[in-house]
N, C-alpha and C positions, 0 to 999 in steps of 0.2 A: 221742547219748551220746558226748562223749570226755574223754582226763582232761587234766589242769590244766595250762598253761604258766606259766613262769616268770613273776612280777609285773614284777620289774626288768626284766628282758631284752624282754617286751613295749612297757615303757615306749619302751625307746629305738629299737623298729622296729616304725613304723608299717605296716598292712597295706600291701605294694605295690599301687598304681595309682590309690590310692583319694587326694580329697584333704584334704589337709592346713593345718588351720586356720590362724590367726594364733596368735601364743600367746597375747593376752589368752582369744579366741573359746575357744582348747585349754583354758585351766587351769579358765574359767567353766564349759566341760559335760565335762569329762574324768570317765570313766564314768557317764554318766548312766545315771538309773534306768528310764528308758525311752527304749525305740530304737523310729522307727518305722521299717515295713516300706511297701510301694510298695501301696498303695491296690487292693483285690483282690485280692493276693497267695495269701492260704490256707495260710499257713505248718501245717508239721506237725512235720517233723524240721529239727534245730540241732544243730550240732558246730563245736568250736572248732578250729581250725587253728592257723598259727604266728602268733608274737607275739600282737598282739590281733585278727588275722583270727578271725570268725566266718562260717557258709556254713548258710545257712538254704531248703528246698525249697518248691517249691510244687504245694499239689494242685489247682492249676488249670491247669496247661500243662506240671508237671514241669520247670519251671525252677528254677537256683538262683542263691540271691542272696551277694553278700558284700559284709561289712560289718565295722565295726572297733569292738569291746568300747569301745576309748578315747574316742573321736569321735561314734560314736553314725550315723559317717556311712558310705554304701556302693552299692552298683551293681549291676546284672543281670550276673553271672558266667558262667553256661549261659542261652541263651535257651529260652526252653518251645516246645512241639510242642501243637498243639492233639490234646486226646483222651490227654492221656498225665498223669501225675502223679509227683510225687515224694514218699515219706511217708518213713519215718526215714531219715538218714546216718550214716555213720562214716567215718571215717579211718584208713588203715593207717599198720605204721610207712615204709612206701615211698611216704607222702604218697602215697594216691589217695583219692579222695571216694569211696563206694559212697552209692549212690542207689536205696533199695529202689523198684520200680513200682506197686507198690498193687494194684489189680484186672490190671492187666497181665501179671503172675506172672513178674517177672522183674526184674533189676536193672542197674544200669549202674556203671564205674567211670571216675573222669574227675581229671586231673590236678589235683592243688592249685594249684599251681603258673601255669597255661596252661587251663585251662579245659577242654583236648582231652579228648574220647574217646575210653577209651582201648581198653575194651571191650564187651560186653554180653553178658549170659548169660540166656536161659528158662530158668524153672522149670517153665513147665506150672505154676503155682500159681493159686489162688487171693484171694490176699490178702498179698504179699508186704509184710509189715509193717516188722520192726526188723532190724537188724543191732550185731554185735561182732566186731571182727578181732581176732585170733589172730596168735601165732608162726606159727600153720601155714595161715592161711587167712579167710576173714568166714563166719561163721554167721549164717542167716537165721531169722528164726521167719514162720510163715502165720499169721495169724487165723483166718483160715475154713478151716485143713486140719490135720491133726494129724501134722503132720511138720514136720522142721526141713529147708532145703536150706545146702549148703557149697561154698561153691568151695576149692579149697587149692591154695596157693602150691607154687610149684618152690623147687628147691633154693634157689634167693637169693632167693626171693621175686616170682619168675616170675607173669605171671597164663598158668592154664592155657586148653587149649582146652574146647569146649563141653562132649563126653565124658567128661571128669574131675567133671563137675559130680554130686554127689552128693545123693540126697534118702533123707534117715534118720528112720525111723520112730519114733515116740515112744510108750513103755509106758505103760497104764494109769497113768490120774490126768492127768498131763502134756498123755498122749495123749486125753484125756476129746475129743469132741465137743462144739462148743458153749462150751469156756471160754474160747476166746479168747486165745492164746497171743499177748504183746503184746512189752513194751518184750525186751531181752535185753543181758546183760553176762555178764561171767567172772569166773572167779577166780584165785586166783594160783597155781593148782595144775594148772589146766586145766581145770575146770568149766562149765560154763557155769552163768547166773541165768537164769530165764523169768520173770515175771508173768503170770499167770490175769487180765484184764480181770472177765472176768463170772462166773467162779467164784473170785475173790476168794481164789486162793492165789499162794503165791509157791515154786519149784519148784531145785534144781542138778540138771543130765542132762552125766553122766557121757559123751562123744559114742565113748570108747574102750570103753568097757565096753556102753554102753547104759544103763546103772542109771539112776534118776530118785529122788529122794528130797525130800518135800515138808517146806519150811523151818516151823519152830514159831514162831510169829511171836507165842506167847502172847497169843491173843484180838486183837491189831490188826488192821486192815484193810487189803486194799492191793485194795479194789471200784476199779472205773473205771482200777486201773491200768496207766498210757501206758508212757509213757520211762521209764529208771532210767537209774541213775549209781554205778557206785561209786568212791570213795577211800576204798584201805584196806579198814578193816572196817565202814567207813558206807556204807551204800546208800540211795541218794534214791529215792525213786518218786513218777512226777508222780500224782497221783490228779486226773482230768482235771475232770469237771461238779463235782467236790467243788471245785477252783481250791484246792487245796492238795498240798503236796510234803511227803511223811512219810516222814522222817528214823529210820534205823533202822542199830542197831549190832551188827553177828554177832559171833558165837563166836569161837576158834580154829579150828573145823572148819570152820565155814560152814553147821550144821546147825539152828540158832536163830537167833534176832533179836530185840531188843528195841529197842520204840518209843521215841523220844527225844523226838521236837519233828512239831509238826504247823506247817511252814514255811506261812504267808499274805501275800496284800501284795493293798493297794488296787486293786493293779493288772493282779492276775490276772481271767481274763477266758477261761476253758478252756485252759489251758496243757495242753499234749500233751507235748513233754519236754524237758530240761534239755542245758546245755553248762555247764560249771565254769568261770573266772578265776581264780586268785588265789583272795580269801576268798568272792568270790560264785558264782552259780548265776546262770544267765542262760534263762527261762521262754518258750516262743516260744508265742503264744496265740492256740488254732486257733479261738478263738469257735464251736464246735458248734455253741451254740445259736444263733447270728445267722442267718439265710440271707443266702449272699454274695450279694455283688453285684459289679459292675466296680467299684462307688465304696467298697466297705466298709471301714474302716479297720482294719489289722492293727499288731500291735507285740511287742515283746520285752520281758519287764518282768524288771529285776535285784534280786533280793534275796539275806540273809544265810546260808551256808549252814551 
Protein backbone atom coordinates (compact mmCIF):
# COMPACT_ATOMS: atom_id res chain seq x y z
CA UNK A 1 0.00 0.00 0.00
CA UNK A 2 1.12 3.63 -0.61
CA UNK A 3 -0.36 6.80 -1.81
CA UNK A 4 -0.23 8.51 -5.24
CA UNK A 5 2.65 10.57 -6.79
CA UNK A 6 2.40 13.27 -8.81
CA UNK A 7 1.55 12.37 -12.76
CA UNK A 8 3.44 15.23 -14.16
CA UNK A 9 6.40 15.31 -11.91
CA UNK A 10 6.79 11.38 -12.50
CA UNK A 11 6.71 11.93 -16.13
CA UNK A 12 9.84 13.85 -16.11
CA UNK A 13 11.90 11.60 -13.76
CA UNK A 14 12.43 8.55 -14.66
CA UNK A 15 13.13 5.80 -11.96
CA UNK A 16 16.99 6.04 -11.36
CA UNK A 17 19.23 3.31 -12.54
CA UNK A 18 16.82 1.77 -14.48
CA UNK A 19 16.85 2.03 -18.33
CA UNK A 20 15.59 4.20 -20.41
CA UNK A 21 13.91 3.67 -23.77
CA UNK A 22 14.13 5.52 -27.02
CA UNK A 23 11.28 7.81 -27.30
CA UNK A 24 9.58 6.08 -30.13
CA UNK A 25 10.03 2.47 -27.91
CA UNK A 26 8.87 5.21 -24.53
CA UNK A 27 5.75 6.90 -26.17
CA UNK A 28 4.70 3.09 -27.81
CA UNK A 29 4.41 1.25 -24.01
CA UNK A 30 4.41 4.40 -21.76
CA UNK A 31 2.24 2.77 -18.97
CA UNK A 32 1.53 -0.24 -19.99
CA UNK A 33 -1.18 -2.28 -18.87
CA UNK A 34 0.94 -5.09 -17.97
CA UNK A 35 4.37 -5.22 -16.43
CA UNK A 36 6.09 -8.28 -16.26
CA UNK A 37 7.96 -9.55 -13.25
CA UNK A 38 11.29 -12.00 -13.34
CA UNK A 39 10.03 -15.54 -13.89
CA UNK A 40 9.40 -17.18 -10.39
CA UNK A 41 9.40 -14.22 -8.71
CA UNK A 42 6.12 -14.78 -6.25
CA UNK A 43 5.26 -11.28 -5.87
CA UNK A 44 3.05 -10.37 -2.80
CA UNK A 45 3.54 -6.82 -1.57
CA UNK A 46 3.88 -3.50 -4.21
CA UNK A 47 4.35 0.06 -3.23
CA UNK A 48 4.94 2.90 -5.25
CA UNK A 49 8.07 5.08 -4.42
CA UNK A 50 9.25 8.34 -6.11
CA UNK A 51 8.43 9.41 -9.59
CA UNK A 52 7.21 6.24 -11.39
CA UNK A 53 9.48 3.86 -9.25
CA UNK A 54 7.49 1.00 -8.06
CA UNK A 55 9.28 -1.86 -5.55
CA UNK A 56 7.58 -5.02 -5.50
CA UNK A 57 8.78 -8.32 -2.95
CA UNK A 58 9.26 -11.59 -3.14
CA UNK A 59 8.05 -14.68 -1.33
CA UNK A 60 10.57 -16.72 -2.54
CA UNK A 61 13.85 -15.50 -1.33
CA UNK A 62 12.60 -12.14 0.11
CA UNK A 63 13.99 -10.22 -2.38
CA UNK A 64 12.84 -7.00 -3.98
CA UNK A 65 12.30 -5.78 -7.21
CA UNK A 66 12.25 -2.21 -8.82
CA UNK A 67 10.73 -1.18 -11.54
CA UNK A 68 9.15 1.84 -13.32
CA UNK A 69 4.98 2.43 -13.68
CA UNK A 70 6.16 4.39 -17.06
CA UNK A 71 8.38 1.85 -18.90
CA UNK A 72 7.13 -1.22 -17.69
CA UNK A 73 10.93 -1.80 -17.21
CA UNK A 74 13.21 -2.80 -13.99
CA UNK A 75 15.81 -4.93 -11.99
CA UNK A 76 16.60 -6.95 -8.77
CA UNK A 77 16.94 -4.00 -5.98
CA UNK A 78 17.51 -6.28 -2.80
CA UNK A 79 18.94 -9.63 -3.68
CA UNK A 80 16.94 -12.60 -1.84
CA UNK A 81 18.34 -15.03 0.92
CA UNK A 82 17.16 -18.42 0.49
CA UNK A 83 14.56 -19.38 3.29
CA UNK A 84 13.47 -15.98 3.92
CA UNK A 85 10.41 -14.03 2.13
CA UNK A 86 9.03 -10.75 1.58
CA UNK A 87 5.09 -10.32 1.85
CA UNK A 88 3.65 -6.57 2.17
CA UNK A 89 5.79 -3.11 1.87
CA UNK A 90 5.37 0.43 2.76
CA UNK A 91 7.20 3.44 2.62
CA UNK A 92 7.73 5.93 5.20
CA UNK A 93 7.82 9.53 4.69
CA UNK A 94 12.00 9.29 5.41
CA UNK A 95 11.91 7.03 2.27
CA UNK A 96 12.56 3.70 3.83
CA UNK A 97 11.00 0.30 2.32
CA UNK A 98 9.59 -1.74 5.38
CA UNK A 99 9.54 -5.23 4.19
CA UNK A 100 7.15 -7.42 6.41
CA UNK A 101 8.92 -11.44 6.83
CA UNK A 102 6.07 -13.53 6.63
CA UNK A 103 6.49 -16.70 8.77
CA UNK A 104 9.74 -15.11 9.87
CA UNK A 105 7.90 -12.77 12.47
CA UNK A 106 9.82 -9.96 11.81
CA UNK A 107 10.54 -7.07 9.30
CA UNK A 108 13.25 -5.31 7.74
CA UNK A 109 13.73 -1.62 6.74
CA UNK A 110 15.97 -0.67 3.66
CA UNK A 111 16.67 2.55 1.81
CA UNK A 112 14.80 3.71 -1.11
CA UNK A 113 17.20 5.33 -2.27
CA UNK A 114 20.57 2.68 -2.20
CA UNK A 115 19.06 -0.52 -1.52
CA UNK A 116 20.99 -0.58 2.07
CA UNK A 117 19.87 -2.07 5.13
CA UNK A 118 19.15 -0.17 7.26
CA UNK A 119 17.56 -2.15 10.04
CA UNK A 120 15.83 -5.27 11.39
CA UNK A 121 13.41 -5.78 14.03
CA UNK A 122 11.71 -9.49 15.57
CA UNK A 123 8.52 -9.69 16.38
CA UNK A 124 8.57 -13.12 17.75
CA UNK A 125 5.55 -13.37 15.29
CA UNK A 126 3.94 -15.55 13.50
CA UNK A 127 2.73 -14.31 10.29
CA UNK A 128 4.01 -10.87 9.94
CA UNK A 129 1.77 -9.82 7.21
CA UNK A 130 0.96 -5.96 6.09
CA UNK A 131 2.26 -2.87 7.12
CA UNK A 132 1.17 1.29 7.31
CA UNK A 133 3.61 4.02 8.39
CA UNK A 134 2.56 6.74 10.51
CA UNK A 135 3.89 10.29 11.77
CA UNK A 136 4.86 8.25 14.64
CA UNK A 137 6.11 4.88 13.44
CA UNK A 138 4.87 1.54 10.72
CA UNK A 139 2.19 -0.62 12.18
CA UNK A 140 2.29 -4.21 11.53
CA UNK A 141 -0.73 -6.53 11.50
CA UNK A 142 -0.08 -10.77 12.12
CA UNK A 143 -2.35 -13.16 10.37
CA UNK A 144 -1.94 -15.86 12.57
CA UNK A 145 -1.75 -13.78 15.91
CA UNK A 146 -4.06 -11.52 17.41
CA UNK A 147 -1.99 -8.53 17.95
CA UNK A 148 -0.64 -5.72 16.18
CA UNK A 149 3.42 -5.02 16.51
CA UNK A 150 4.92 -1.08 16.18
CA UNK A 151 8.00 0.20 15.91
CA UNK A 152 7.99 4.16 16.51
CA UNK A 153 10.02 6.63 15.31
CA UNK A 154 12.36 9.19 17.33
CA UNK A 155 11.97 12.50 17.64
CA UNK A 156 12.92 13.23 13.58
CA UNK A 157 12.09 10.05 12.61
CA UNK A 158 14.85 8.14 14.07
CA UNK A 159 14.47 4.16 13.70
CA UNK A 160 14.64 2.98 17.18
CA UNK A 161 16.42 0.09 18.90
CA UNK A 162 15.08 -3.39 19.21
CA UNK A 163 13.42 -2.58 23.02
CA UNK A 164 11.12 0.11 21.80
CA UNK A 165 9.62 -2.38 19.62
CA UNK A 166 6.04 -2.78 20.87
CA UNK A 167 3.35 -5.65 20.47
CA UNK A 168 -0.33 -4.49 21.38
CA UNK A 169 -2.90 -6.57 21.88
CA UNK A 170 -6.07 -6.41 20.09
CA UNK A 171 -10.00 -6.41 21.79
CA UNK A 172 -12.60 -8.78 20.96
CA UNK A 173 -13.67 -8.91 17.39
CA UNK A 174 -10.49 -7.59 15.83
CA UNK A 175 -8.71 -9.73 18.31
CA UNK A 176 -11.11 -12.85 17.27
CA UNK A 177 -8.66 -15.97 16.57
CA UNK A 178 -8.64 -17.32 13.21
CA UNK A 179 -9.85 -14.13 11.22
CA UNK A 180 -7.06 -13.29 9.81
CA UNK A 181 -5.97 -9.85 10.29
CA UNK A 182 -4.61 -8.80 6.72
CA UNK A 183 -3.97 -5.88 4.44
CA UNK A 184 -3.70 -2.39 7.13
CA UNK A 185 -4.02 1.49 6.29
CA UNK A 186 -4.89 4.69 8.52
CA UNK A 187 -6.72 7.38 8.76
CA UNK A 188 -6.45 10.82 8.78
CA UNK A 189 -6.98 11.06 12.34
CA UNK A 190 -4.82 8.48 13.46
CA UNK A 191 -6.63 5.30 13.20
CA UNK A 192 -5.80 2.70 11.81
CA UNK A 193 -8.07 0.16 8.92
CA UNK A 194 -7.47 -3.71 9.35
CA UNK A 195 -9.18 -6.22 6.99
CA UNK A 196 -10.59 -9.74 8.57
CA UNK A 197 -9.37 -12.00 5.44
CA UNK A 198 -11.46 -14.94 6.71
CA UNK A 199 -13.94 -13.39 8.90
CA UNK A 200 -14.77 -11.06 6.15
CA UNK A 201 -14.88 -7.73 8.27
CA UNK A 202 -13.35 -4.75 7.97
CA UNK A 203 -12.16 -3.14 11.40
CA UNK A 204 -10.53 1.01 12.77
CA UNK A 205 -8.31 0.17 16.23
CA UNK A 206 -7.85 3.19 17.89
CA UNK A 207 -3.69 2.13 18.89
CA UNK A 208 -4.02 5.18 21.81
CA UNK A 209 -7.01 4.23 23.30
CA UNK A 210 -7.14 0.59 22.43
CA UNK A 211 -10.88 0.87 21.12
CA UNK A 212 -11.60 -1.22 18.06
CA UNK A 213 -14.88 -0.46 16.23
CA UNK A 214 -16.15 -2.63 13.31
CA UNK A 215 -16.89 -0.71 9.90
CA UNK A 216 -20.72 -1.12 8.45
CA UNK A 217 -19.88 -1.92 5.20
CA UNK A 218 -23.90 -2.55 4.56
CA UNK A 219 -24.00 -6.08 3.52
CA UNK A 220 -20.67 -5.89 1.21
CA UNK A 221 -18.04 -8.11 1.23
CA UNK A 222 -14.48 -7.74 1.77
CA UNK A 223 -13.90 -12.24 2.13
CA UNK A 224 -10.36 -13.06 0.82
CA UNK A 225 -9.38 -9.62 1.67
CA UNK A 226 -5.49 -8.81 0.98
CA UNK A 227 -4.02 -5.19 0.45
CA UNK A 228 -6.08 -2.03 0.93
CA UNK A 229 -5.33 1.44 -0.23
CA UNK A 230 -6.82 4.45 0.70
CA UNK A 231 -7.39 7.95 -0.98
CA UNK A 232 -9.20 10.14 0.94
CA UNK A 233 -12.47 8.62 1.87
CA UNK A 234 -12.06 5.69 -0.91
CA UNK A 235 -10.68 2.46 0.32
CA UNK A 236 -9.55 -0.33 -2.24
CA UNK A 237 -9.44 -3.70 -0.91
CA UNK A 238 -7.75 -6.41 -3.11
CA UNK A 239 -10.23 -9.42 -2.54
CA UNK A 240 -7.56 -11.84 -3.75
CA UNK A 241 -9.10 -15.75 -5.34
CA UNK A 242 -12.31 -13.31 -6.11
CA UNK A 243 -9.26 -11.25 -8.79
CA UNK A 244 -11.36 -8.34 -7.83
CA UNK A 245 -10.54 -4.78 -5.92
CA UNK A 246 -13.80 -3.30 -4.14
CA UNK A 247 -14.09 0.03 -4.23
CA UNK A 248 -15.54 1.61 -1.22
CA UNK A 249 -16.47 5.17 -0.03
CA UNK A 250 -16.55 6.05 4.23
CA UNK A 251 -18.20 8.45 5.97
CA UNK A 252 -17.05 11.62 7.58
CA UNK A 253 -16.12 9.48 10.65
CA UNK A 254 -14.77 6.49 9.18
CA UNK A 255 -17.48 4.39 10.78
CA UNK A 256 -19.46 3.14 7.53
CA UNK A 257 -18.82 2.39 4.01
CA UNK A 258 -20.49 2.12 0.95
CA UNK A 259 -19.71 -0.29 -1.98
CA UNK A 260 -19.12 1.58 -5.21
CA UNK A 261 -17.50 -0.40 -7.94
CA UNK A 262 -16.41 -3.99 -8.04
CA UNK A 263 -12.85 -3.09 -10.05
CA UNK A 264 -11.95 -6.48 -12.78
CA UNK A 265 -9.45 -6.77 -15.60
CA UNK A 266 -8.65 -9.69 -17.95
CA UNK A 267 -5.65 -9.62 -16.40
CA UNK A 268 -5.97 -10.38 -12.87
CA UNK A 269 -4.66 -13.54 -11.99
CA UNK A 270 -4.83 -13.49 -7.73
CA UNK A 271 -3.84 -10.09 -7.08
CA UNK A 272 -2.80 -9.67 -3.40
CA UNK A 273 -2.47 -5.76 -3.18
CA UNK A 274 -2.42 -2.61 -4.79
CA UNK A 275 0.02 0.58 -5.41
CA UNK A 276 -1.74 3.90 -6.85
CA UNK A 277 -0.24 6.31 -9.94
CA UNK A 278 -1.97 8.88 -10.95
CA UNK A 279 -5.53 7.74 -12.18
CA UNK A 280 -4.44 3.99 -11.91
CA UNK A 281 -4.11 1.26 -9.29
CA UNK A 282 -1.30 -1.10 -10.08
CA UNK A 283 -2.46 -5.10 -9.09
CA UNK A 284 0.74 -7.38 -8.21
CA UNK A 285 -0.55 -11.10 -8.96
CA UNK A 286 0.49 -13.66 -6.52
CA UNK A 287 -1.31 -16.60 -8.70
CA UNK A 288 -2.36 -18.65 -5.31
CA UNK A 289 -3.67 -20.81 -7.14
CA UNK A 290 -0.74 -21.84 -9.72
CA UNK A 291 2.14 -23.81 -7.89
CA UNK A 292 5.24 -21.94 -8.52
CA UNK A 293 7.92 -22.86 -10.13
CA UNK A 294 11.44 -21.32 -11.09
CA UNK A 295 9.81 -20.84 -14.73
CA UNK A 296 6.35 -19.47 -13.44
CA UNK A 297 5.39 -16.34 -14.94
CA UNK A 298 4.40 -13.37 -12.72
CA UNK A 299 3.17 -9.80 -13.56
CA UNK A 300 1.55 -6.50 -12.59
CA UNK A 301 -1.75 -5.79 -14.17
CA UNK A 302 -2.94 -1.83 -14.35
CA UNK A 303 -6.34 -0.79 -14.13
CA UNK A 304 -8.88 2.21 -13.57
CA UNK A 305 -9.22 3.21 -10.09
Amino acid sequence: MQRRTLLAAALAAPAAGLAVASPAAASAALFPEVINLPNGWRPEGIVAGLGTTFFVGSLANGAIYRGSFATGQGAIFVPGTAGTATVGLEIDYRRRIWACGGAGGAATAYSEFTGEKLASYSFGGRFVNDAVATKDGVYFTDSQAVVLYHVPFGRSGQLPEQAQVRTIALPPGLGDAGASNNGIESTPDGRLIVVQATANRLWTFDPGTGAAQQVDLGGASVERGDGILRRGHVLYVVRNRFNLIAKFRFDAGFTSAELIEEITSPYFDVPATIAAFGPYLYAANARFTTTPTPDTTYTIAQVRG
